[in-house]
DRENPA-790770 format. One line per 4 residues: for each residue x, y, z of C-alpha. Coordinates in nm, 3 decimals, padded with zeros to 5 digits. Example, Ala and Ser with C-alpha at 12.3 -4.5 7.8 and 13.67 -1.06 7.14 Angstrom:
BEGIN
01.230/-00.450/00.780; 01.367/-00.106/00.714 $
//
This chain:
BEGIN
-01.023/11.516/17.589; -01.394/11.571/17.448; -01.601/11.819/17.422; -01.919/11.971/17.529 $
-02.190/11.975/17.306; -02.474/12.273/17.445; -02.790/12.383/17.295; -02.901/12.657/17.499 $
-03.094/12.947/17.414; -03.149/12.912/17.039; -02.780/12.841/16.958; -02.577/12.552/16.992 $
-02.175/12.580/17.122; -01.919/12.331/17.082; -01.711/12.420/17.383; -01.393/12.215/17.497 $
-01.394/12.070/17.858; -01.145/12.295/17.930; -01.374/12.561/17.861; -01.641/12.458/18.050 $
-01.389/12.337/18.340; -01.112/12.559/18.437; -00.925/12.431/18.710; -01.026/12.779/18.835 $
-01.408/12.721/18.901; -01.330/12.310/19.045; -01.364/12.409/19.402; -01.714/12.577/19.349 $
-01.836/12.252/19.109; -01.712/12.060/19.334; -01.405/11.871/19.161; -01.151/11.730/19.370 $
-00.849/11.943/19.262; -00.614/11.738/19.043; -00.911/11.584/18.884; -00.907/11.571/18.517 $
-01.278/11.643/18.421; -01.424/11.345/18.199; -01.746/11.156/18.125; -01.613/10.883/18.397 $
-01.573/11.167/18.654; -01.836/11.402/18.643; -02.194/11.357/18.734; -02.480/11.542/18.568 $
-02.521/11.794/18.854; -02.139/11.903/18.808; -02.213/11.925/18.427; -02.519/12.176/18.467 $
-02.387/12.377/18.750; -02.020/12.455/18.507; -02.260/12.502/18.226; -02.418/12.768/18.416 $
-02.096/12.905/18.548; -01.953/12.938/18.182; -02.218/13.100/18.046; -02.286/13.308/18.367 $
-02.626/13.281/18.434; -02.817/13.108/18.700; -02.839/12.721/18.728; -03.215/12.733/18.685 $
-03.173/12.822/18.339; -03.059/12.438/18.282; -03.282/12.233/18.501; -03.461/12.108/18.276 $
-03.187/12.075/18.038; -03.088/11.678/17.929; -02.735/11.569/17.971; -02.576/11.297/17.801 $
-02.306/11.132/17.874; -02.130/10.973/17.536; -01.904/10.690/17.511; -01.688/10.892/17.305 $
-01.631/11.111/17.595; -01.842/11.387/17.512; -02.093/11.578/17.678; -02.469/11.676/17.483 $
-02.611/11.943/17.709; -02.961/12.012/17.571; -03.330/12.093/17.700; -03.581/11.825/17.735 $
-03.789/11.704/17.402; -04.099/11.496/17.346; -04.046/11.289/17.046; -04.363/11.149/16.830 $
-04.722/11.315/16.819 $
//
């Protein structure tokens, strides 16, 4: 199973899914129970609103946070950037 990879608030975590996914908080994510949470099976609104949950702070606080789905199966939660001058 991957990982998630956050940046949030000056620090970056390296949290495991199950972290960020107890079976616990699926009903209020809105996982199907049974589910196994993966890059295949989550969409990015899932991904923000367990972010939120885990860290326990409101889901504004990643709305403008970037996620990335990787092919390795991991997750990159991070806030937007502008690239180049």
């Amino acid at each position: 199973m991957g990982q998630v990879h956050v940046v949030y608030n000056g620090r970056t975590d390296d949290l495991s899914m199950e972290d960020v996914f107890p079976s616990s908080r699926f009903s209020s994510i809105g996982i199907p129970e049974g589910t196994v949470p993966a890059v295949i099976n989550l969409n990015v609104s899932q991904v923000k609103n367990a972010v939120a949950q885990h860290y326990d702070v409101n889901l504004t606080e990643f709305e403008d946070h970037f996620v990335e789905m990787n092919p390795n199966g991991n997750i990159t939660v991070r806030p937007n950037t502008t690239f180049g001058c």
